[in-house]
Structures are given as structure tokens and as C-alpha cells.
C-alpha positions in Angstrom: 35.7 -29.7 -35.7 31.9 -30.3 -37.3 31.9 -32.9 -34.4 32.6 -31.2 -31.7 30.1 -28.4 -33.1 27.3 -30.9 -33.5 27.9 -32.2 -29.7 27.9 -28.4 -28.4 25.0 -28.0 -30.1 23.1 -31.1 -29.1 24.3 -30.2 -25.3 22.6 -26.7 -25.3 19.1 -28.1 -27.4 19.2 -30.8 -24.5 19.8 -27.9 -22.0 16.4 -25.7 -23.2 14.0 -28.9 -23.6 14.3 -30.2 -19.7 14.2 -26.5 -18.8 11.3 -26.7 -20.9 10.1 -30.0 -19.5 10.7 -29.0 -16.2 8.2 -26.3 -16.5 5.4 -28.8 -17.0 7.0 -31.2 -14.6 6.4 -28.6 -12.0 2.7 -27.3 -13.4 2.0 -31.2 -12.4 3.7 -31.1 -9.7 1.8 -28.5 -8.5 -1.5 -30.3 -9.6 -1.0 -32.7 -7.4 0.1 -31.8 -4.5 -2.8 -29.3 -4.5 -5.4 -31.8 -5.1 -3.9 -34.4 -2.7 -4.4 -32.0 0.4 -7.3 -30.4 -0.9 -9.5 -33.3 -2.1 -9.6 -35.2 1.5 -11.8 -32.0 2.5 -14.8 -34.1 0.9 -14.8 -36.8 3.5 -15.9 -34.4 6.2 -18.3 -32.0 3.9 -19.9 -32.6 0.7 -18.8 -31.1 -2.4 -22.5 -29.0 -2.9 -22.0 -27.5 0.8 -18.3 -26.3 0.2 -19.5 -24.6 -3.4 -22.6 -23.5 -2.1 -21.8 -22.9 1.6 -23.1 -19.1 2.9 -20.5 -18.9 6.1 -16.8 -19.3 6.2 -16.6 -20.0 10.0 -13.2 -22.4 10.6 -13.4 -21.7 14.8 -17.1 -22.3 15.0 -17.8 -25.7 16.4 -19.0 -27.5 13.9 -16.8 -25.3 11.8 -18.2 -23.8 8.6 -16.6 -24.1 5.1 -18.7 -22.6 2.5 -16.7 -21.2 -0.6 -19.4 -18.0 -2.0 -18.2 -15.4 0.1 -14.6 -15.8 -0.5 -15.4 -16.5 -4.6 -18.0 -13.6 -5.2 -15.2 -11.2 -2.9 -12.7 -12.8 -5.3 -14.8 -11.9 -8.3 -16.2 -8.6 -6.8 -13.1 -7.2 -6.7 -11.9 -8.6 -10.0 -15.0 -7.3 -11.6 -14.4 -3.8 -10.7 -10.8 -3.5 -11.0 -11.6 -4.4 -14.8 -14.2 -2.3 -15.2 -11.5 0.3 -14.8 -8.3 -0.8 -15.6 -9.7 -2.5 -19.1 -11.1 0.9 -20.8 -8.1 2.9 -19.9 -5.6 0.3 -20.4 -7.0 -0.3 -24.1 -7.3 3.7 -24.3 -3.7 4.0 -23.4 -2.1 1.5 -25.8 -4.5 2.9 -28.4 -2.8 6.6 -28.2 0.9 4.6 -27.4 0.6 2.2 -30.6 -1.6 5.4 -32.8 -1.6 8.7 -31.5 1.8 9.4 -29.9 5.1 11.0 -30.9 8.0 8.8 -30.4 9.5 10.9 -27.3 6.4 10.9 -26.1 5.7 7.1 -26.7 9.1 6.4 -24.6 8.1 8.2 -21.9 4.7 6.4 -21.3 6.4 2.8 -22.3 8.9 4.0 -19.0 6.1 5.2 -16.4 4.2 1.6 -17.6 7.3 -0.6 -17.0 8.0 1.4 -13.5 4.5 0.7 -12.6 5.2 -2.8 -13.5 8.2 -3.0 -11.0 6.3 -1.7 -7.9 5.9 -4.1 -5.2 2.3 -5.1 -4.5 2.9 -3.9 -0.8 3.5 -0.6 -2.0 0.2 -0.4 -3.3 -1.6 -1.9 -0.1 0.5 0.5 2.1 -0.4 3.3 -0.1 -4.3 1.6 0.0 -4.1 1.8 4.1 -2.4 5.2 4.4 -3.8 7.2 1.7 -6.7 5.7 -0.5 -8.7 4.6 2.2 -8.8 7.2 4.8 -9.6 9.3 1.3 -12.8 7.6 0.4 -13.8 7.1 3.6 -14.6 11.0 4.2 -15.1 11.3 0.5 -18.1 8.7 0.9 -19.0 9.1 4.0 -18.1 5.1 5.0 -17.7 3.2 8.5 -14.4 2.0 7.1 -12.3 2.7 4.0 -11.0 -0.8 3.5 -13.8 -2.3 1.3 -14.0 -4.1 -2.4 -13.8 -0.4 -4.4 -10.3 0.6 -2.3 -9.1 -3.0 -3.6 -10.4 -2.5 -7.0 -9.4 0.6 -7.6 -5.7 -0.7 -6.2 -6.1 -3.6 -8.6 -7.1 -1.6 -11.4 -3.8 0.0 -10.6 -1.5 -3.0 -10.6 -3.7 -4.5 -14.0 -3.2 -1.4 -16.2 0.4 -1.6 -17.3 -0.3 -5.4 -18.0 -3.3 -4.5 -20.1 -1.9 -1.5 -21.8 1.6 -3.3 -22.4 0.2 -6.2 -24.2 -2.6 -4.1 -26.2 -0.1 -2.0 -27.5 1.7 -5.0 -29.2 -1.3 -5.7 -30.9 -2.4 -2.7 -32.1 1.2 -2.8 -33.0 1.3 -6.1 -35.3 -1.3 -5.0 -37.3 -0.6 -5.2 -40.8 -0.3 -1.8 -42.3 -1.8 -2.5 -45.4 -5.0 -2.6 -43.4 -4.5 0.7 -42.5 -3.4 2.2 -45.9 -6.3 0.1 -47.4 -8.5 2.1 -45.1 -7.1 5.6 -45.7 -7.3 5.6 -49.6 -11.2 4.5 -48.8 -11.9 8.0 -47.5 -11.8 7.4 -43.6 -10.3 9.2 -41.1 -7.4 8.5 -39.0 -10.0 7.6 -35.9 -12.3 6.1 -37.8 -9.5 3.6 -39.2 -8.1 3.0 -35.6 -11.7 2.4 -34.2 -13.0 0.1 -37.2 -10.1 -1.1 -38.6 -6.9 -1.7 -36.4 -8.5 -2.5 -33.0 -11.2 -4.9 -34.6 -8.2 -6.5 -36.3 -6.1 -6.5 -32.8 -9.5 -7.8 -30.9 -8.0 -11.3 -29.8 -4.6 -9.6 -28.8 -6.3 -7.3 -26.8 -8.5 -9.8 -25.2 -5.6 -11.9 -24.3 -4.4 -9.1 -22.7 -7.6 -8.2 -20.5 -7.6 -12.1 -19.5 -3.9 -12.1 -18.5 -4.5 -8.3 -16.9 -7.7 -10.7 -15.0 -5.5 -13.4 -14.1 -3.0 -11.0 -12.4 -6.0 -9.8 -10.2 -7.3 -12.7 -9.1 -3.9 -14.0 -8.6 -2.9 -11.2 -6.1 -2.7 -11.4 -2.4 -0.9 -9.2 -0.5 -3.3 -5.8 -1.5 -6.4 -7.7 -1.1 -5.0 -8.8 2.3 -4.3 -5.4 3.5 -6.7 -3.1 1.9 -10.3 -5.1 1.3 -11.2 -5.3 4.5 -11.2 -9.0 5.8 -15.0 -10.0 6.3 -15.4 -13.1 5.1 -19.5 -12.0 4.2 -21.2 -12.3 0.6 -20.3 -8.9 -0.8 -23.7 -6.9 -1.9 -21.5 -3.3 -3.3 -18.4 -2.1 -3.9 -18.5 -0.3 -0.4 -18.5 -3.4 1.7 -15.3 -5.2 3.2 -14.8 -8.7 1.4 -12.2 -11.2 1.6 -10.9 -13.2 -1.4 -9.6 -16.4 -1.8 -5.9 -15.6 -1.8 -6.3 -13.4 1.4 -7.7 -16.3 3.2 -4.9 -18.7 2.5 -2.4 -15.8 2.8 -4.1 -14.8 6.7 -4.9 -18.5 7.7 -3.0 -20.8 6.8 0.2 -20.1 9.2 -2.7 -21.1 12.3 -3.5 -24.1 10.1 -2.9 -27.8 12.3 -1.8 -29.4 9.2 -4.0 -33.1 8.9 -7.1 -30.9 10.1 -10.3 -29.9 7.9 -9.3 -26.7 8.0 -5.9 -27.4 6.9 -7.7 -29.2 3.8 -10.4 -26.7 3.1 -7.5 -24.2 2.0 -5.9 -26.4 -0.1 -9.5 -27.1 -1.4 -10.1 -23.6 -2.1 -6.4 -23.1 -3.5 -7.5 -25.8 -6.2 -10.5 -23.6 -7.1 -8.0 -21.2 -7.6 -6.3 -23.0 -9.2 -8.7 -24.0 -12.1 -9.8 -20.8 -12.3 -6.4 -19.3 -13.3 -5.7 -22.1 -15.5 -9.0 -21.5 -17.4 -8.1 -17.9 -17.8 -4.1 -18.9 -19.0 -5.7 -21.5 -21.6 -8.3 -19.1 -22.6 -5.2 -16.4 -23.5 -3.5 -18.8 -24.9 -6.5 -19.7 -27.4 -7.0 -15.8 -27.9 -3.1 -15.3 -28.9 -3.1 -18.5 -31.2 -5.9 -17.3 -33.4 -4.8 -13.3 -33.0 -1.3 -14.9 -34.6 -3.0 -17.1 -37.2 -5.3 -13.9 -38.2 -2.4 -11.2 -38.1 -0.2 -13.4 -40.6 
């Protein structure tokens, strides 16, 4: 009987570590293939032009590959969908974790997850239909598809991320902290604001980088709601194109074997790092919020 227990269990440890290991087999899987069709782009251009280059051109003849408009559109955007999305997401888990009655604290926990569940095409529908036509008479703009219709769109999509993972923080922290800070004299707001969000500060970072990696990473709103011009971006009112629109709008008219072909895989791998930089950075930030909140 204690044998035939031991081999079940040995079956189902051996069952998690290769889904485990295949996890990592495809992260290098991934790696590769990525840089093997993206690297041979440096036999036609050099590396400085591609990072540097001003024109993304692919038809002209000589075709143009140069990565800054497509990475400051990709940052653009990301740079004002977390200028809002980060001080009401932290706001909101803030009054979830602090502030809130239980009913009420179900409630908002529900609308978050719902907006969780909604299909990025929703929102870029929604961008085309209603918030663009909207700011375009508001503001008085030639077009309504620009960076602040995708920001605000991907401010949208970031929040419940944000707010979700900021409230577990603010959550965890010990209460003694709080007690501590209430038979001190302070207030209820002045222990949330100096003691239980300093404490939760790497938690809620993590959560602003993983809110950041879920903007960069999207495609389908920035495809139908930034606007498409493949220009350096100089406001929030201009269209710009991303990095994930361009591989999302061109690469089904790619020749595969051509430059162009390997100049989005190139920029894919830019991608790439960048997303792995911000997972690895989270990942840092959770480690030493778990190592402080013990």
C-alpha cells in the first residue's frame, strides 16, 4: 500500500516539474527563434541605424528601418496610460484594502475582475466609436485616433491589474504595524499614508511594472485606436504607432527570407527584452516585498 502511495506520488511530482520545465523550455524556445530571424537584419543595416533610425519606410526603395518612432510611440503611450492608470489604481486598492465596508469591498473586487475579462477589442471598438469622435470635438483635433485616445484606453485595461495586485499588498501588511502606529497618536490616514503603503512600496511597484508590461505588451487597441503614423511622436495629440501594431499590421504582407521579414522579428526581440526586463524587475520587487513583509 505505502508503495503504491510513494509511486503515485512520485508520478504527480514528475507531472508538475516538466510542466514546470516546459515553461522555460518554451521561454527559450521563444529566445531563439526570435533572435534567429531577427538578428540576420544586421547583414543588410547596421545595428546604430536600426536603433537610431528616424523613418520606418519598408516600401521605399532603399527601404528604411529605423526603430525611434515605433519605440518612443511604444513608450508614449505607455507613459501616459501610467500616468493615469498608476494614481488611481494605487488610490483604489488603497480605499479596497483600508477604507471600504466589506459589501462594498465585494462589489469593487467584481467590477475590477469584469474589467479584467473584457476583450482588448472591446476597448478599441469602444476607442473608434465612442472615445475618439469624443475628443476630437472636445479638443478640437484633425483626428481622434492619437497617443491620448490609446493611453487613456490603456490606462483602462492597466487599472484593474494595478489595483488588484496593490490591494494584496496593502493587504499583507503586518497589523502590528498598524496597531503600533495607532497607539503612537496617528490617525487612521496618517497610518495608511506613512505606515502601510511605505511598507507595501515594493508590492505596489511590482504591480505598476506588471500593470507596464501589460501595456507595452498590447496590440490590438494600439492597432485600432492610435492612429497608425509611423512619425516620432512630439504630444499626446499626435497619431503614433507602436511596436506591437507594426508586427500585428505588417507582418501578414511580409515575403518571409526578406529584410523586412527580419526587421520585425528584429523589433519583436526589442520587445522582447524590454518585457523581460520589466518581468525580472517585478520579480526582484516581489522577492524583497516578501522577504520585508515576513
Amino acid at each position: 500500500m505505502k508503495s503504491k502511495q510513494h509511486l503515485k506520488e512520485k508520478i504527480i511530482k514528475n507531472i508538475f516539474f516538466l510542466s514546470s520545465l516546459s515553461s522555460i523550455l518554451f521561454l527559450l524556445g521563444t529566445s531563439f527563434i526570435l533572435f534567429k530571424e531577427g538578428l540576420p537584419l544586421f547583414r543588410e543595416i547596421d545595428l546604430k541605424t536600426f536603433l537610431w533610425g528616424k523613418s520606418w519606410y519598408p516600401t521605399y526603395n532603399p527601404p528604411e528601418f529605423g526603430l525611434l518612432p515605433l519605440l518612443l510611440g511604444t513608450l508614449w503611450t505607455t507613459l501616459g496610460a501610467l500616468i493615469i492608470a498608476v494614481p488611481l489604481g494605487v488610490s483604489a486598492a488603497i480605499y479596497i484594502s483600508e477604507l471600504a465596508t466589506p459589501k462594498i469591498k465585494d462589489y469593487l473586487k467584481l467590477a475590477i475582475e469584469m474589467l479584467t475579462g473584457v476583450p482588448s477589442v472591446i476597448y478599441g471598438f469602444l476607442g473608434i466609436v465612442v472615445l475618439g469622435p469624443w475628443l476630437q470635438n472636445l479638443l478640437d483635433l484633425p483626428i481622434g485616433l492619437c497617443a491620448l485616445t490609446a493611453s487613456l484606453l490603456l490606462a483602462l485595461m492597466a487599472i484593474p491589474t494595478i489595483t488588484s495586485l496593490s490591494e494584496e499588498a496593502l493587504f499583507s501588511v503586518s497589523k502590528e504595524y498598524k496597531e503600533a502606529s495607532y497607539a503612537l497618536g496617528a490617525t487612521r490616514w496618517e497610518t495608511i499614508i506613512k505606515v502601510t503603503v511605505p511598507a507595501a512600496s515594493s508590492g505596489i511597484s511590482t504591480a505598476v511594472l506588471l500593470g507596464m508590461g501589460r501595456v507595452i505588451g498590447e496590440t490590438m487597441t494600439v492597432l485600432m485606436v492610435a492612429g497608425g503614423a509611423a512619425v516620432i511622436p512630439h504630444s499626446f495629440l499626435q497619431p503614433v504607432r507602436t511596436i506591437t501594431a507594426t508586427i500585428a499590421l505588417e507582418m501578414g504582407e511580409t515575403v518571409v527570407g526578406s529584410v523586412h521579414y527580419y526587421a520585425l522579428f528584429a523589433i519583436a526581440c526589442v520587445l522582447f527584452i524590454i518585457s523581460l526586463a520589466l518581468n525580472l524587475s517585478a520579480d526582484y520587487f516581489l522577492y524583497k516585498f516578501r522577504r520585508t513583509s515576513r
